[in-house]
N, C-alpha and C positions, 0 to 999 in steps of 0.2 A: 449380633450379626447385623451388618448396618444393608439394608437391603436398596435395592434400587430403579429407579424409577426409567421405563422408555420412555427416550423424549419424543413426540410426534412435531415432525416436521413438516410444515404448510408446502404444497404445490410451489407458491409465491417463492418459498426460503432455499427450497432446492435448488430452482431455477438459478436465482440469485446466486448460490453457493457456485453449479457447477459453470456457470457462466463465470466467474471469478478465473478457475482454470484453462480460461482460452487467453487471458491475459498473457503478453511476450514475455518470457520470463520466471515466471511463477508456476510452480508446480503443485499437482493435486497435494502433496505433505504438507506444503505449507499452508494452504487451504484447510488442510484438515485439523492443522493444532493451531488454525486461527479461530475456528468452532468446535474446537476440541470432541470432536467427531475423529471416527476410525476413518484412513485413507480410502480404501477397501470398501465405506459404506459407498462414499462419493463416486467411487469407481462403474459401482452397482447402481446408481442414479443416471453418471452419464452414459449407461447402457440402452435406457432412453427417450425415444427422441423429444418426448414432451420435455424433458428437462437439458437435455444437452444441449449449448449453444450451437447455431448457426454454422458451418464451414467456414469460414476466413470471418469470421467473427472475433473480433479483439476489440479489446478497450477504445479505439481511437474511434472503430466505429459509432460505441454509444458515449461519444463525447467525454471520456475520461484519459487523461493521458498521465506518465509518470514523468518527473523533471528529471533529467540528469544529475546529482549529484556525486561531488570530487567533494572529501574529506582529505585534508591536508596539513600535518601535522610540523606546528612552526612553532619555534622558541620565540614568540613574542608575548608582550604585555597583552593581557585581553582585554576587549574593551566590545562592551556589550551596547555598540549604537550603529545601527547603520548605516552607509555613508552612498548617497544616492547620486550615480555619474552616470548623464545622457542615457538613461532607459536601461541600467545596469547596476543592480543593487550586490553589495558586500557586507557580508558580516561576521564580525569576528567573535567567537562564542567562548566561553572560559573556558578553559581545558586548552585552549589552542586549536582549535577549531575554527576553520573561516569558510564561508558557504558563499559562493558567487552564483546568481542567478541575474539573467540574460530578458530579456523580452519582456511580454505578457504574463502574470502570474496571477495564483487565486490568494489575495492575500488571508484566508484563513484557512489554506490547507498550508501556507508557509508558515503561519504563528503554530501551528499543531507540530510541526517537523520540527520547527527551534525548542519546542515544550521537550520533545522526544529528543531530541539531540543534549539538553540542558538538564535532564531527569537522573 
């Protein structure tokens, strides 16, 4: 009988967690089988108030944003190099895959996304 252990989780990591679910977009499920934790516990944290985020609390606030991303599926030769025009980067990933991003970026949350994208 393989028995099992409760995990105790710090003040810090809840916070953390339920504050995850104020993010636009993202839902407590996918929070929860990202720490493969039960939906339902998370639910029973952001009940309260020391761990539920703020009212109009989201990601932009604490300086983390998400880039838009267009996956766009073209019958060309891949070719896995950059090609950098006037503050506008392209790239085209094997499978046929090509990601255009615009502006400002963090370049190592863009090397983790092509890792994931190329995985």
């Amino acid at each position: 009988m393989v028995r099992r252990t409760k995990r105790l989780w710090t003040d810090e990591e809840k916070r953390s967690i339920c504050f995850q679910t104020a993010a636009p977009g993202v839902s407590v499920a996918q929070v929860a089988r990202r720490y493969a934790v039960n939906a339902n516990l998370i639910f029973k944290w952001l009940r309260y108030p020391k761990y539920r985020p703020a009212p109009g609390t989201g990601s932009e606030e604490a300086g983390l944003r998400f880039l838009p991303v267009e996956i766009v599926a073209e019958a060309k030769a891949p070719v896995a190099v950059p090609a950098v025009v006037a503050n506008n980067i392209e790239i085209e990933l094997s499978g046929g895959h090509r990601m255009r991003i615009s502006g400002r970026y963090d370049p190592e949350a863009l090397a983790r996304l092509i890792r994931g994208l190329t995985a």
